[in-house]
C-alpha positions in Angstrom: -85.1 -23.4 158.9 -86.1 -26.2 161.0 -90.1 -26.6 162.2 -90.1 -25.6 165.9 -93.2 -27.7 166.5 -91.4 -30.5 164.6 -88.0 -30.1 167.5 -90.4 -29.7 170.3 -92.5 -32.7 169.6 -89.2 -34.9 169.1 -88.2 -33.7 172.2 -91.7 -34.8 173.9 -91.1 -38.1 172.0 -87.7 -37.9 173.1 -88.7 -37.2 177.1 -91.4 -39.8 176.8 -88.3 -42.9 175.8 -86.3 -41.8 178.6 -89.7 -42.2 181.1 -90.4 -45.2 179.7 -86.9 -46.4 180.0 -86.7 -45.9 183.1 -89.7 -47.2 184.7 -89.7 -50.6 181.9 -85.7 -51.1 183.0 -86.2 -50.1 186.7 -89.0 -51.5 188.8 -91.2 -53.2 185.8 -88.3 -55.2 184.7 -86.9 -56.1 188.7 -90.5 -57.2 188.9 -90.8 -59.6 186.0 -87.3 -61.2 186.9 -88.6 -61.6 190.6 -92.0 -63.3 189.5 -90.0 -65.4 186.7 -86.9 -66.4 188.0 -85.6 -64.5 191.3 -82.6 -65.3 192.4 -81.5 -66.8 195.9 -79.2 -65.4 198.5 -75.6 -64.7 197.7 -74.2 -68.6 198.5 -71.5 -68.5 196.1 -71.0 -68.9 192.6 -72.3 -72.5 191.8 -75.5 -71.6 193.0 -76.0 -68.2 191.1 -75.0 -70.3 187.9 -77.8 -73.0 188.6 -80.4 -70.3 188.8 -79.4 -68.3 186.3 -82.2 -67.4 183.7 -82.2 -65.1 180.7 -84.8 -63.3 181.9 -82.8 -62.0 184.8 -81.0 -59.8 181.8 -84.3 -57.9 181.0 -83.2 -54.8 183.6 -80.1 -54.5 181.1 -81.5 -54.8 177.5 -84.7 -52.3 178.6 -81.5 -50.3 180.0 -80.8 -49.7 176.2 -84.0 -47.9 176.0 -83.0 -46.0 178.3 -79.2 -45.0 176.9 -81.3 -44.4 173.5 -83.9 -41.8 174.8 -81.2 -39.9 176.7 -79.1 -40.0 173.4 -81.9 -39.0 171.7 -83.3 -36.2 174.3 -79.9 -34.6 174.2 -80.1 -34.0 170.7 -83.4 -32.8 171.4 -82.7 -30.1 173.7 -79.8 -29.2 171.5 -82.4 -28.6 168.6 -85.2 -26.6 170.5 -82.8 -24.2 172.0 -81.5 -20.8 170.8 -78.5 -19.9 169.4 -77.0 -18.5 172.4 -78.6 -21.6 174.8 -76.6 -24.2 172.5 -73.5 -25.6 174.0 -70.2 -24.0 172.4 -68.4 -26.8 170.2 -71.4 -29.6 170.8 -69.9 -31.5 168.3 -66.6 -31.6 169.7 -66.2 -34.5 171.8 -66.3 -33.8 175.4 -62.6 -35.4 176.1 -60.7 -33.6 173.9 -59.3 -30.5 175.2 -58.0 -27.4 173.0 -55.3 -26.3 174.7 -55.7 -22.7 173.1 -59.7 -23.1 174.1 -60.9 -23.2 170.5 -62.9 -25.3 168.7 
């Protein structure tokens, strides 16, 4: 039988990604990109592509970290909960349907 301390401090760990995601791919990484390399007013297409810089695709990769900790915070929860709190069929893909309502 799994640790319970073990679950609940993945699911700290877990909680602490998806903060950190958030705030790193949110306003830190908007920040960066506007002291780096901000971007003009919308003037069309020839002038976004001359002031494009990599750095303006920070919000997206921290974004991963993000995707990850909710991944990983979902499994999380899954763990520390009860039998009878767990989601019927969790590893059933949520777009399949049974017609009959079974697993």
């Amino acid at each position: 039988m799994p640790d319970g301390s073990t679950d609940a401090g993945t699911l700290r760990q877990s909680a602490a990604l998806v903060l950190a995601g958030a705030v790193l791919s949110g306003p830190a990484a908007m920040a960066i990109v506007q002291l780096v390399a901000p971007q003009p007013s919308w003037d069309g297409v020839d002038t976004f592509i001359d002031h494009y810089h990599p750095v303006q695709a920070l919000p997206y990769v921290l974004g991963y970290l993000l995707l990850g900790g909710f991944v990983l915070f979902s499994a999380s929860c899954h763990a520390v909960a009860g039998p009878k709190l767990r989601v019927r069929c969790s590893q059933r893909p949520a777009w399949r349907h049974s017609p009959s309502g079974t697993c």
